[in-house]
N, C-alpha and C positions, 0 to 999 in steps of 0.2 A: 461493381467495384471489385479488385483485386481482395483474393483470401489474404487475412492479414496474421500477420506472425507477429505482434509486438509484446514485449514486457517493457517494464522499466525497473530499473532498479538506481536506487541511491541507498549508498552506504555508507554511514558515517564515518568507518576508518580507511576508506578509499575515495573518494570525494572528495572529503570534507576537510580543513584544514584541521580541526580541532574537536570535542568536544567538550562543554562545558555543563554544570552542575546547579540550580540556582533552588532554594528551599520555598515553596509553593505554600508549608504547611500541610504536606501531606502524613500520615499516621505512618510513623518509620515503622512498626510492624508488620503492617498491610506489606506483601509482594506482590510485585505485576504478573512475574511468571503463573505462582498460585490462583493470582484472580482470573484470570483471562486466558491462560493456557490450558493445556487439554483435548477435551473437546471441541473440534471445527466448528466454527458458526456457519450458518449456510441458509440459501436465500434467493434472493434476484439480483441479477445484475444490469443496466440500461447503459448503452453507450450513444452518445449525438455528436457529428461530424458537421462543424459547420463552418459555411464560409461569408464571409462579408453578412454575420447574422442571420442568414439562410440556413436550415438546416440541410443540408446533402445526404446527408446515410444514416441509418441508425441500426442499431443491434438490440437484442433481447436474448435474454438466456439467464445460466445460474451464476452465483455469486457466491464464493467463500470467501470467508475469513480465516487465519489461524497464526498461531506463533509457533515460530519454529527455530532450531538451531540456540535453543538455550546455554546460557552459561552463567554463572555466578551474579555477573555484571551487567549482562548484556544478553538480548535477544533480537531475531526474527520474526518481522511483522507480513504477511503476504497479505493481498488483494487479490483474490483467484475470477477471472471474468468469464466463463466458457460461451460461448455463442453458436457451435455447433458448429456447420458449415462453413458457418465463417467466422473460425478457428476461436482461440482465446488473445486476452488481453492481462496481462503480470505483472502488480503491481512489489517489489519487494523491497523493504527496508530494513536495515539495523540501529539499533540505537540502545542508549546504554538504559540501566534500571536505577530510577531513584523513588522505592518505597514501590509503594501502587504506581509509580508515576513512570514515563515513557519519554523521552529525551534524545532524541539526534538534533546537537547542536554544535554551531561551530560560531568563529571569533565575525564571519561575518552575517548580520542582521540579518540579511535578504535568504540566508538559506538556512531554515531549521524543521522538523517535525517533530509534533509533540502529542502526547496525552495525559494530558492533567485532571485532576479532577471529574475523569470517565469523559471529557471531549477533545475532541480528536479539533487540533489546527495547525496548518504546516504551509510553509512556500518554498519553493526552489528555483531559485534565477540564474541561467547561465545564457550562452552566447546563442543557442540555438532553442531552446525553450523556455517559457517562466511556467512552473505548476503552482495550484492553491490546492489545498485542501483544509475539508472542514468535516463533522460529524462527530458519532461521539460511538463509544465504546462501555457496556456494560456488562454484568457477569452475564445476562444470557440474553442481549440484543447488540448489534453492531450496525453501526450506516456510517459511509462515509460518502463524501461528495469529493470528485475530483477534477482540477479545472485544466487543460493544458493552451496555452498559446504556443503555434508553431511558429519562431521569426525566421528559421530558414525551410526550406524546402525538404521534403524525406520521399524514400520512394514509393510512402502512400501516402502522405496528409501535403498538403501547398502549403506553401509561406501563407502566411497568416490568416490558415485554419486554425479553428479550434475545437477539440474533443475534451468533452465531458463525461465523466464517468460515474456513475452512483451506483453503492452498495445497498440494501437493508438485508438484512439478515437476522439470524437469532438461533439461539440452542435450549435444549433442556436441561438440567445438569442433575447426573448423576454419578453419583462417587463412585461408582464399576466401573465406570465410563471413563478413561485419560486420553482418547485420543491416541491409544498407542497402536489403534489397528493400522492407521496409515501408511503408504507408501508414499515412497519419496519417484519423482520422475524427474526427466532432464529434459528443459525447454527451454528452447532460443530467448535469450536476454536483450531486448536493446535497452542503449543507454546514450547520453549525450556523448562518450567515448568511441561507440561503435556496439555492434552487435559479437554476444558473448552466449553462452551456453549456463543455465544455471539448475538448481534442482528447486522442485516444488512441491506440494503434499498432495498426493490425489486420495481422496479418502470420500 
């Protein structure tokens, strides 16, 4: 199989029509940036290529996590896939902060990602992909599962393959420790738009 170059990226204030706000019961004091920002979580990463339920290719390699690109309101969530040889996999999203809670939502159903309550569940349906995700998120473990259906053709996955993506990971936390040693790098983005250029933390 061809080395693969992909990310994805969905952002709620490029994407998305809207975000929206909805109260969970989460502790308004609790922050998301606080809890979960920092230090990278880091780990394994497993990717499966499959076609007509067959699996075709699969990947092995590391897996990070981290949030990046804070602001008051709103943060950067990444999915780091490395596989070596055959290259990485980018998962990045933005979405706003409510309390501990995590929110890229907009006015239509079928597309939002979230973290409430420390688990992670999100879908994104457009004309050329549906994604699911699901896992969860806590101060020093992270997994996520990630599903894609391809309905149109790319110049590595067929029409109606599907890859699968899973995270676990985890950190230790130490208050010396923020996360500030990392660097930022610059890796090819695709997105149901087209292929874009974006930055990511290599730490």
């Amino acid at each position: 199989m061809k080395t693969i170059h992909l990310s994805l990226v969905i952002a709620c204030l490029l994407l998305l029509t809207g975000c929206t706000k909805d109260n969970d019961g989460q502790d308004a004091n609790q922050n998301f940036n606080e809890v979960f920002g920092g230090k990278p979580f880091k780990g394994t990463a497993k990717g499966v290529l499959s076609q007509n339920e067959t699996p075709i290719y699969t990947w092995d390699g590391e897996g990070r996590i981290a949030l990046i690109e804070a602001t008051a309101d709103s943060v950067s969530i990444v999915f780091m896939a490395d596989f070596g040889n055959d290259d990485e996999m980018n998962i990045k999203l933005r979405g706003k902060l409510d309390g501990a809670a995590y929110r890229m939502e907009t006015t239509d159903p079928d597309n939002f990602f979230r973290i409430v309550d420390e688990k992670i569940t999100g879908q994104i349906n457009n004309a050329q992909q549906q994604m699911t995700f699901d896992g969860s998120l806590r101060r020093e473990t992270a997994a996520m599962n990630m599903r894609v259906t391809f309905k149109e053709a790319t110049d590595v996955f067929p029409a109606g393959s599907v890859l699968e993506l899973t995270f676990d990971t985890r950190r230790t936390i130490d208050d010396n420790d923020d996360g500030e040693g990392c660097q930022m790098r610059l890796v090819p983005i695709w997105s149901p738009s087209g292929v874009t250029m974006g930055m990511v933390p290599d730490c």
